[in-house]
Backbone as JSON, one array per atom type, in Angstrom:
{
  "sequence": "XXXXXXXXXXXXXXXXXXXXXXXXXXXXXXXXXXXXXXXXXXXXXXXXXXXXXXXXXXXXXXXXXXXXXXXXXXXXXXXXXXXXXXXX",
  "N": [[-21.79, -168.88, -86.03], [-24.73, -170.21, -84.68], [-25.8, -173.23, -83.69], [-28.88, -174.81, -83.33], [-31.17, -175.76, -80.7], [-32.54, -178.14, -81.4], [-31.68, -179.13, -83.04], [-29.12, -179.94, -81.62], [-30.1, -181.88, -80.4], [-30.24, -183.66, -82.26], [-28.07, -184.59, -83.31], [-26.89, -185.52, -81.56], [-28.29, -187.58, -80.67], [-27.83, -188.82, -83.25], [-24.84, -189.61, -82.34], [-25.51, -191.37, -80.69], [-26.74, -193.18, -81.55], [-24.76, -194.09, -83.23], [-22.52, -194.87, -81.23], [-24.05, -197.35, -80.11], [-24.33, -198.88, -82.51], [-21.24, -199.64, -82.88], [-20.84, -200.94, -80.57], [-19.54, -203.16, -78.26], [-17.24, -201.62, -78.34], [-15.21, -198.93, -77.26], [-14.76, -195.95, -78.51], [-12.96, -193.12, -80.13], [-12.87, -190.06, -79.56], [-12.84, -188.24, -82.16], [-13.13, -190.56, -83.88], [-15.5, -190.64, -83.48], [-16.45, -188.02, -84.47], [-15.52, -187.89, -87.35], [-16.76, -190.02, -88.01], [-19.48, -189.14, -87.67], [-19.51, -186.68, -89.59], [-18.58, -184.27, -88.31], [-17.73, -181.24, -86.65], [-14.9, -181.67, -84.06], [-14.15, -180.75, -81.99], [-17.36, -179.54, -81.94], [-18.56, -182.11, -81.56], [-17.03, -183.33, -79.17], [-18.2, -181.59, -77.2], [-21.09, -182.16, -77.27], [-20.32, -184.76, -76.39], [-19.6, -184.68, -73.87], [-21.74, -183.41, -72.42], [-23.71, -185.6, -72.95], [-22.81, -187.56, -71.47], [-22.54, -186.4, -69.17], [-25.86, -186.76, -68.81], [-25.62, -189.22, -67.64], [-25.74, -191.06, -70.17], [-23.64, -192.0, -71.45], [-20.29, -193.17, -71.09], [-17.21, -192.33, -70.29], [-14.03, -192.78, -71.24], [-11.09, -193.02, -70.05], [-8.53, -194.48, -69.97], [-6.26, -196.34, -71.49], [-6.14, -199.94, -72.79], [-4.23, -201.31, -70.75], [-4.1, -199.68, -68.58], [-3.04, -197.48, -68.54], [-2.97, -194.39, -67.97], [-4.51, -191.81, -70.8], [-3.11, -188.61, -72.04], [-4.34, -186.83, -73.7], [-6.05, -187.89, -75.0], [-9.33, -189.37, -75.26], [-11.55, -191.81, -74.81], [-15.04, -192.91, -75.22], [-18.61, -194.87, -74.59], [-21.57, -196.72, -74.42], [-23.64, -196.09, -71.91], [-24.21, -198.81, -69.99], [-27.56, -199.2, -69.56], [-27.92, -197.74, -71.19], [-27.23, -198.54, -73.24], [-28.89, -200.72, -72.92], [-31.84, -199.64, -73.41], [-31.55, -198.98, -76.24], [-31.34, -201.32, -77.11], [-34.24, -202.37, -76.59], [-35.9, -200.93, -78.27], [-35.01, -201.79, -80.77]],
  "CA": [[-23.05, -169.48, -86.4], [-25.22, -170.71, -83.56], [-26.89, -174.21, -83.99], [-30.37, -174.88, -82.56], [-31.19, -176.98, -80.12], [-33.21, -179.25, -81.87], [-30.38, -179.73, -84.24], [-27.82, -180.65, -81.31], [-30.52, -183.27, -80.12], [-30.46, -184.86, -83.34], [-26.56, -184.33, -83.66], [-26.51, -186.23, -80.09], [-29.31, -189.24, -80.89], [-27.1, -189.75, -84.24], [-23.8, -190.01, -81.92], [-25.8, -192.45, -79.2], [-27.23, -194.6, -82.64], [-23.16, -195.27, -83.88], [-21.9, -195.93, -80.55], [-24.65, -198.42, -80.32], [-23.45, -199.59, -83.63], [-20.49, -199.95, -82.13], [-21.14, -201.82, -79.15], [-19.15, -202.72, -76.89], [-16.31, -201.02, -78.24], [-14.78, -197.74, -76.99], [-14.16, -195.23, -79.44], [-12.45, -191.64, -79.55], [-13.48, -188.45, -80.18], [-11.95, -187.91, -83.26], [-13.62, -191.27, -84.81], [-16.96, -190.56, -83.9], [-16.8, -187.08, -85.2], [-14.66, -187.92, -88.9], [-17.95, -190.91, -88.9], [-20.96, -188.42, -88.47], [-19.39, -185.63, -90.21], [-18.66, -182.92, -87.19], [-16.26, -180.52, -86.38], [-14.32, -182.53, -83.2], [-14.75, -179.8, -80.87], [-18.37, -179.61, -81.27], [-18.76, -183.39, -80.9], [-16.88, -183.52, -77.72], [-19.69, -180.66, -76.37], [-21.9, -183.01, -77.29], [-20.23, -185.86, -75.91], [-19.64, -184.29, -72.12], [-23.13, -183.58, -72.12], [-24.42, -187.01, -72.66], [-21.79, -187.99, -69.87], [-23.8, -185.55, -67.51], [-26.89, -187.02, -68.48], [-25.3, -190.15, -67.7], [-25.96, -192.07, -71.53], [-22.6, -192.73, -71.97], [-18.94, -193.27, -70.24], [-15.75, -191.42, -70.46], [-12.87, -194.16, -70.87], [-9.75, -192.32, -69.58], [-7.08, -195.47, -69.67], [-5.75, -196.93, -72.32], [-6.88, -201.03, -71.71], [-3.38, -201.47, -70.08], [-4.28, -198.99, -67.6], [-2.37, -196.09, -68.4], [-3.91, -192.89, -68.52], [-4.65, -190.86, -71.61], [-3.14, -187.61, -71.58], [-4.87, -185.49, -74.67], [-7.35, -188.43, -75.62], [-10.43, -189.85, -74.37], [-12.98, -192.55, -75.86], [-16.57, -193.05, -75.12], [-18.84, -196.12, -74.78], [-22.82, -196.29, -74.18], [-23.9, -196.82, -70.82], [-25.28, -199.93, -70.04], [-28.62, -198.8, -69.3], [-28.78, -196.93, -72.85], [-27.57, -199.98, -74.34], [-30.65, -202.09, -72.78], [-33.35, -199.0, -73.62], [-31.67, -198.86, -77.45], [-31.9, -202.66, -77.5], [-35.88, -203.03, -76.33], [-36.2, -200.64, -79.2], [-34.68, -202.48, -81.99]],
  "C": [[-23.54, -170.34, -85.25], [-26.02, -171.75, -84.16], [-28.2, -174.46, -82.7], [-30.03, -175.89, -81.77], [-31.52, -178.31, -80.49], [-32.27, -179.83, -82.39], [-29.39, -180.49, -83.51], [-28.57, -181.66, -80.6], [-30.24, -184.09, -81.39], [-29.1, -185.4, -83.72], [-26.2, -185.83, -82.44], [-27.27, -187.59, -80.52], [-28.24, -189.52, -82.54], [-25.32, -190.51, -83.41], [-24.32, -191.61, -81.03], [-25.82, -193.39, -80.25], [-25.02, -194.94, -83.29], [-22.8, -195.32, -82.75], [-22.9, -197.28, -80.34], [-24.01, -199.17, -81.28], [-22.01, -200.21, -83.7], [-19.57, -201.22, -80.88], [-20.54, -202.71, -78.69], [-18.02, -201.95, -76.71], [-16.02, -199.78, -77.86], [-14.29, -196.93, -78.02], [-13.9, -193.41, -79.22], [-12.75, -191.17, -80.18], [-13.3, -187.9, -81.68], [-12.56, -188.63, -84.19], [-14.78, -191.2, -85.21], [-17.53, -189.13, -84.91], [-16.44, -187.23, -86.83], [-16.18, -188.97, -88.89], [-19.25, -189.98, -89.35], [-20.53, -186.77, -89.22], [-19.4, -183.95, -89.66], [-17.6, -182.38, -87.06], [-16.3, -181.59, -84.83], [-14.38, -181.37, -82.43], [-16.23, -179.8, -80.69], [-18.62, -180.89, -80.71], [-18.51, -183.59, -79.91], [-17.25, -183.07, -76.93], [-20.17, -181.47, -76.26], [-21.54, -184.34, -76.06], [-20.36, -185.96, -74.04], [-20.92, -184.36, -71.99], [-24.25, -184.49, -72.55], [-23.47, -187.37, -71.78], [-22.49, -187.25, -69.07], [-25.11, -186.06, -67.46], [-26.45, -188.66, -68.2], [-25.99, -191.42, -68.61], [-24.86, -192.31, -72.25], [-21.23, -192.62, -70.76], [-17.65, -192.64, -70.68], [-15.01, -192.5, -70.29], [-11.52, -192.82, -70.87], [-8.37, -192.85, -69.5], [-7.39, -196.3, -71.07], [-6.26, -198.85, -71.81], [-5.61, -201.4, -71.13], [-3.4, -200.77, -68.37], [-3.26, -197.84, -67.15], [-3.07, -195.24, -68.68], [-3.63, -192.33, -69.54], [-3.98, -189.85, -71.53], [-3.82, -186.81, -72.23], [-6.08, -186.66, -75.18], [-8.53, -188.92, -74.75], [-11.62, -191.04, -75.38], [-14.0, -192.8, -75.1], [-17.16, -194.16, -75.87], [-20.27, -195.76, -74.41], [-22.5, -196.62, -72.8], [-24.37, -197.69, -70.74], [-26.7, -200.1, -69.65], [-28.99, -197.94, -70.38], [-28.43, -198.02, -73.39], [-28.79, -200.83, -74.29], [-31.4, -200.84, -73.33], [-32.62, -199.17, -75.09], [-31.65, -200.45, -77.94], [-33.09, -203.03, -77.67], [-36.24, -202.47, -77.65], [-35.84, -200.98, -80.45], [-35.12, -203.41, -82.96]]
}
């Protein structure tokens, strides 16, 4: 089953509005998809490609500064946090 595009903008602007909600915390793949109700594979499509449009960050270390090996969490950028702030 192929989803539209329109659909994976809206899929994507509901992921950007809970990490906002969020804010400043880092959260993983797994949480954001079990919150908006996604399979965890598509979400993490999603999620790379707001990382390419650079509107969010890839956290890769644990905050000790060990690397991940199978996880990853995601944070806004700080330049989508100020444009989803002016709009609030």
């Amino acid at each position: 089953m192929k989803i539209s595009d329109k659909k994976k903008e809206k899929i994507s602007e509901q992921i950007l509005a809970f990490l906002y909600s969020q804010n400043p915390k880092s959260l993983f793949t797994s949480y954001i998809s079990q919150d908006i109700a996604r399979d965890e594979e598509f979400v993490k499509k999603l999620l790379i490609e707001l990382k390419e449009k650079n509107l969010i960050l890839e956290i890769k270390k644990n905050p000790k500064g060990t690397p991940y090996l199978k996880r990853t969490r995601w944070r806004l950028s700080d330049a989508t946090y100020q444009s989803y702030k002016k709009h609030q």
